[in-house]
N, C-alpha and C positions, 0 to 999 in steps of 0.2 A: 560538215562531213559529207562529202558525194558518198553518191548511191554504192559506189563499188567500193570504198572503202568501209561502210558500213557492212556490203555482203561479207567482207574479209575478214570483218571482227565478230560475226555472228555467226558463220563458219567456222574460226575458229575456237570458237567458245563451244559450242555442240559437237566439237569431234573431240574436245576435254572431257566432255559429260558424256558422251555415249558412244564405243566401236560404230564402224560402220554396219550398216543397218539393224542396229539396234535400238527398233522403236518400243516406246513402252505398250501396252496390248492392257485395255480394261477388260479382257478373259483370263488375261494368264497372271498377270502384276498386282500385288493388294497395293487396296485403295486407303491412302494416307489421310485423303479427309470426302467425307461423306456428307453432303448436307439433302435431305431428305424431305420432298415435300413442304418444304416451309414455304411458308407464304406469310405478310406486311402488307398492311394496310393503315396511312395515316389519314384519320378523318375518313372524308368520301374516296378519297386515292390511291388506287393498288400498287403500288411501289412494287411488288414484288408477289407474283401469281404460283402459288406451287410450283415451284422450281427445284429441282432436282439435279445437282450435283458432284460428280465423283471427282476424284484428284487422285492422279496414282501414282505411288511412288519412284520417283526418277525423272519423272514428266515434268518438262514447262508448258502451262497450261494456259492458253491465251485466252483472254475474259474479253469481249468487244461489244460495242453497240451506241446507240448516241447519247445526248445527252440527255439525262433524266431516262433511261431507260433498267434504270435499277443497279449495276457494278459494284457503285460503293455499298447502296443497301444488304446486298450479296453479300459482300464480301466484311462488313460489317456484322451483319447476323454471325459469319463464321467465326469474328475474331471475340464477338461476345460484346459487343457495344453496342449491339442495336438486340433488340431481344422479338424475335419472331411472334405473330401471335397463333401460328401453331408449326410445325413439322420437328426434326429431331437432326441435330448436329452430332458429327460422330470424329474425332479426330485421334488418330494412330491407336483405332479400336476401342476408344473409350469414348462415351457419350454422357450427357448429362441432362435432366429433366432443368437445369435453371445456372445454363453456359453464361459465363462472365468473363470479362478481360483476365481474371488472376487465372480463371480455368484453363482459357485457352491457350495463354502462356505455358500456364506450365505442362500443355500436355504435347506441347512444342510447336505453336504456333505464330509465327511471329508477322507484322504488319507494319506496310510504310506508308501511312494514309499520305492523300494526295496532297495535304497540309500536315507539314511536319506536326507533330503531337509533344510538343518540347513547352515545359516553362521558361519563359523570358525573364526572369528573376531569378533564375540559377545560374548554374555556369556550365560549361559542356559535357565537363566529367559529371559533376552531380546529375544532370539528366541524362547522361549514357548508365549510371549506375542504377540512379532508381530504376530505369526502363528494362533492366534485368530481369528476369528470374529469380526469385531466391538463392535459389542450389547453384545460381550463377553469376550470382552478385560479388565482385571482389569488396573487401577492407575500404571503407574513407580515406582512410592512412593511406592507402596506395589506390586513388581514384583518379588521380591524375595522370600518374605515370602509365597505369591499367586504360585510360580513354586513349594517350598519347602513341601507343601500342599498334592500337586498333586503327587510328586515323592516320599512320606512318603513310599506307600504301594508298594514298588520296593527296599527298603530299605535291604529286607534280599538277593537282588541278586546283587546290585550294590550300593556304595555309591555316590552320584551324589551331588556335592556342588553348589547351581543355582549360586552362582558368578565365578562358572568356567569357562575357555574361552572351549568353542566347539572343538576347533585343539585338545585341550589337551585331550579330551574325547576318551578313548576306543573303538572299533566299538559297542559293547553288547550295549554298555550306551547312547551310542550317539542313536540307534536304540530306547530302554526306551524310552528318552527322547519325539521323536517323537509318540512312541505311547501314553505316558500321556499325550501329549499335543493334539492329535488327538480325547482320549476317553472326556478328558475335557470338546470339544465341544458338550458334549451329541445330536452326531451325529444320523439324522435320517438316513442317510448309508456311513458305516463306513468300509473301504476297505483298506483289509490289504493284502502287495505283498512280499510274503515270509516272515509269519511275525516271525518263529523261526529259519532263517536260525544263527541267532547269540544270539540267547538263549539259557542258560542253563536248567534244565530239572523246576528247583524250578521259572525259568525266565518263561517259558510255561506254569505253573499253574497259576501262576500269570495273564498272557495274555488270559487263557483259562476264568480263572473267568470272567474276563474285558468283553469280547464278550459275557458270559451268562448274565451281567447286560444289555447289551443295545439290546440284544435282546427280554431281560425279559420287557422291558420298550417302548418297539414297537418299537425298530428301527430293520436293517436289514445291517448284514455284508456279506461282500465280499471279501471271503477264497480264494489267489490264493497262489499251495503249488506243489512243486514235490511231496513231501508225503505223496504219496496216501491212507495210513494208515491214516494217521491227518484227512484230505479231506474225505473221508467212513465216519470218527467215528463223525467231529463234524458238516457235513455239510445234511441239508434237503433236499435239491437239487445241482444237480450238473452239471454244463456246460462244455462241452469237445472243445476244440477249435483244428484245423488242419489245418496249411496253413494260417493262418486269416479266414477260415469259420468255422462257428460257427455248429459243426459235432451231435451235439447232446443236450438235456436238457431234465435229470433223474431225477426222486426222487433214493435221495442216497440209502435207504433201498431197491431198485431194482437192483440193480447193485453190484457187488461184486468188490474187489480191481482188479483181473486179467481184467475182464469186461471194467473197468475204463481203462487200460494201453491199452487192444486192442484197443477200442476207441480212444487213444492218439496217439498212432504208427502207427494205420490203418488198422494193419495187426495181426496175433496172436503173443503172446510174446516169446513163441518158433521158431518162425520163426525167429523175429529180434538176440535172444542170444542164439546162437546153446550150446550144453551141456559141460560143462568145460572137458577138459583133464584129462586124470586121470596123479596123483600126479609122478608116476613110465616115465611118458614120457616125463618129465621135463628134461632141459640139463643141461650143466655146471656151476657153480655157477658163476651167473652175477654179483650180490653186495653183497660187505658184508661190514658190519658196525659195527665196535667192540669201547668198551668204549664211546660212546658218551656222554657227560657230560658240564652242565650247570649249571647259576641257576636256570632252570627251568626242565632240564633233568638230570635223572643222572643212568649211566650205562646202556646206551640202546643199545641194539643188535638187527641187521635187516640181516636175510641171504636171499638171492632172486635168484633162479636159472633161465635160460633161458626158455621162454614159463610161467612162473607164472604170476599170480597176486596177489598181496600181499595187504591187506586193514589195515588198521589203525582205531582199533575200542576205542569207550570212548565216554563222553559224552565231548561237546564243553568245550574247557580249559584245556585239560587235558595232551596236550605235541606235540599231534600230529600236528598241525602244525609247532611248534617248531623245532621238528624232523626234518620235510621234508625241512625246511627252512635253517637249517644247512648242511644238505647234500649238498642241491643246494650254500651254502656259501654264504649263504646269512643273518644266524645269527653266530655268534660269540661262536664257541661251542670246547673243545677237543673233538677228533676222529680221527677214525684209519677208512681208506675208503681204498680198492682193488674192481676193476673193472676188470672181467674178473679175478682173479687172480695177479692183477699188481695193485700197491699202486699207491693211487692217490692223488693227492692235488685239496682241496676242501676249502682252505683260502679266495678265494674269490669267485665272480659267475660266472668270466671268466676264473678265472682256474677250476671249477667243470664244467662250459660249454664246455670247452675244454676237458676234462678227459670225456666226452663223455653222461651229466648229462644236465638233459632238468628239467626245473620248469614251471609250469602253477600254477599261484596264484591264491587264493580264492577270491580275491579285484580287481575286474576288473576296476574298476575305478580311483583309484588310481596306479595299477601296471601293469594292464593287455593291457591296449589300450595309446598308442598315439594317445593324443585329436586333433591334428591340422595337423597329419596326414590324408592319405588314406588308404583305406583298404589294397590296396597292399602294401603301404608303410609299413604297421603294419605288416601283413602278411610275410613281407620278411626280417623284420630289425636283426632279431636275426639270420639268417641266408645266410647275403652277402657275406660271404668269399665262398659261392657255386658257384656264378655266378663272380665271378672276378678273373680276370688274368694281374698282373703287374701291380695294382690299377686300372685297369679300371672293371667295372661294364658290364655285358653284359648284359642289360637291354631285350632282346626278349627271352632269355631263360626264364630269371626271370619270365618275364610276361606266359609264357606256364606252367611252374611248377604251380606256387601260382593259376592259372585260373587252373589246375586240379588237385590242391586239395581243391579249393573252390566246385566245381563240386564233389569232393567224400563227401561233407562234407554238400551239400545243402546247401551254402548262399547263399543270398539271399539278390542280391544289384546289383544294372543298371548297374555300370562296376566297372573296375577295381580303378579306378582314384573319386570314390565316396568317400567323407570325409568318418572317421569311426561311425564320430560323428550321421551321420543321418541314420543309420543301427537300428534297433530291440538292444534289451538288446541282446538277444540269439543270436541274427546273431554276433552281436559285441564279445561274447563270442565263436561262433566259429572261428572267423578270429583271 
């Protein structure tokens, strides 16, 4: 989707939900969800610094900042799945001394975590129904027809059958799924965490609409988004988070997109990405990739000299991860790979790891982390042949490498030997 056809769909989604200049005002507007002073700490690691935030009815309320700098934690505490260890959650005037997912729910809070929250052993209806409300759960008897309903107006971006089982679901669809079943709840605050990172551009108007209804109707979302273009265009205000403190809360129309990143980084944005190389000072050609071909690619050429960066542009679906998942030999593709000039075997992912070829996947959850690992264990598993000589392991080098480049990399975790499991999203995606 280009820049201007996103301004058109985000424009028209805010002039659904609000007259003209009818911004929402935290003086004059009651606030739909309150979270008050809470502050999270795991282990040694402040996840989340007294932070203090209001959410006001009618308002999209944009949540920013990097990775590991608290969002999900945030936005967790509010949904009642992470439990603060001290401040007070207050949502559509009711609060509670020991907020839980059934609390938040039912006092109309509804959440699209960044990974769908769905059993892979059900089927679609069965988890759009349990994922209900009580007071808003239809019949088993009519759980199908009741999910089939809901997922009509998703039709022209995914076909989704409710007696599907879940495993079999797509990620785009399985994400759907979760957000019809979230809008359903004609939630009074409805918070969505990355919610186009797996939509397509026809998937985004869709969801852009969705957010003008329930704003139009008095409720109030919560936009958390790298995107800082999306975040400007569709949010009223906008909260900047650094470290787990809560760095700032703007009305969007004051702030410009560069405005938004200094805020997020700390420091100005030229500072953090010094100015690219010019093209003439590029070295020897590092990869090259001739014929590559599937059925999902076909004839694709990538040349990449020494000192480049090379991007892979299109809208979601459209090859590029295909691409890069072949090279790494990790999908099933013809191709012709030289490295450095020297042909390479790329058949599977330990002969393209070997030929000198690193992969970082999009699916941290399913590919990216070892769940019942530690972080250094995660940390170092793709790279033990560094530290071992005549099969032993020499576990104290190990542990100095992986500790400084946790340290160039700011994680942010008590030690070394901490599960991965109990890290930030962000922090989990840097280790």
């Amino acid at each position: 989707m280009t820049e201007t056809a996103a301004d058109e769909i985000l424009t028209s989604a805010l002039r659904l939900a609000a007259g003209p200049g009818d911004e929402p005002s935290s003086t004059t507007s009651e606030a739909v969800l309150v979270l008050n002073g809470v502050d999270k700490r795991y282990g040694g690691v402040h996840a989340i610094s007294d932070v203090t935030l209001e959410v006001i009815r009618g308002e999209v309320h944009g949540l920013v900042g990097e990775n590991g700098a608290g969002k999900s934690t945030l936005v967790g505490i509010a949904a009642g799945t992470v439990t603060p260890d001290k401040g007070t959650i207050e949502i559509n005037g009711v609060s509670s001394p020991d907020a839980n997912p059934d609390w938040a729910r039912d006092q109309g809070l509804a959440i699209v975590f960044q990974e769908p929250a769905l059993l892979p052993d059900l089927t679609v209806a069965e988890n759009m129904r349990l994922g209900m409300p009580r007071r808003l759960r239809p019949p088993a008897t009519g759980q199908n027809r009741w999910a089939r309903s809901l997922l009509d107006r998703w039709s022209g971006v995914t076909s989704i059958d409710p007696q599907s089982f879940v495993r079999d679901l797509r990620p785009d669809a399985r994400f759907v799924v979760e957000i019809a079943r979230a809008i359903a709840e004609e939630p009074a605050v409805l918070v969505l965490d990355e919610p186009t990172e797996h939509l397509m551009a026809d998937g985004v108007s869709i969801l852009f609409e969705a957010i003008a209804e329930v704003v139009a109707r008095g409720g109030a979302v919560i936009y958390i988004s790298h995107r800082i273009h999306e975040v400007k265009a569709i949010a009223h205000r906008v909260t900047v988070l650094r470290d787990g403190c809560r760095m700032a809360t703007r009305e969007a129309s004051e702030l410009s997109e560069k405005d938004i990143v200094d805020l997020v980084v700390g420091r100005r944005l030229d500072a953090r990405f010094p100015p690219k190389p010019a093209p003439e000072s590029f070295g020897e050609m590092a990869l090259e990739v001739e014929n590559l071909r599937n059925q999902t690619l076909s004839d694709v050429r990538l040349h990449v000299r020494e000192g480049e960066i090379l991007g892979l542009a299109g809208i979601e679906g459209q090859g590029q991860r295909e691409a890069l998942r072949a090279i790494a030999g990790l999908t099933r593709a013809r191709l012709d790979v030289k490295i450095a000039g020297a042909h390479a075997s790329v058949r599977t992912p330990a002969a393209a790891y070997a030929s000198g070829i690193a992969y970082l996947s999009h699916d941290r959850y399913r590919e990216g982390v070892l769940s019942t690992l530690s972080v250094r264990e995660n940390a170092a598993a793709a790279a033990l042949g560094t530290w071992s000589r005549g099969g032993f392991l020499f576990r104290s080098q190990e542990k100095v490498d992986v500790q400084g480049t946790f340290r160039d990399l700011n994680v942010k975790t008590e030690s070394l030997d901490t599960p991965i499991d109990a890290l930030s999203g962000g922090n989990q995606q840097k280790v």
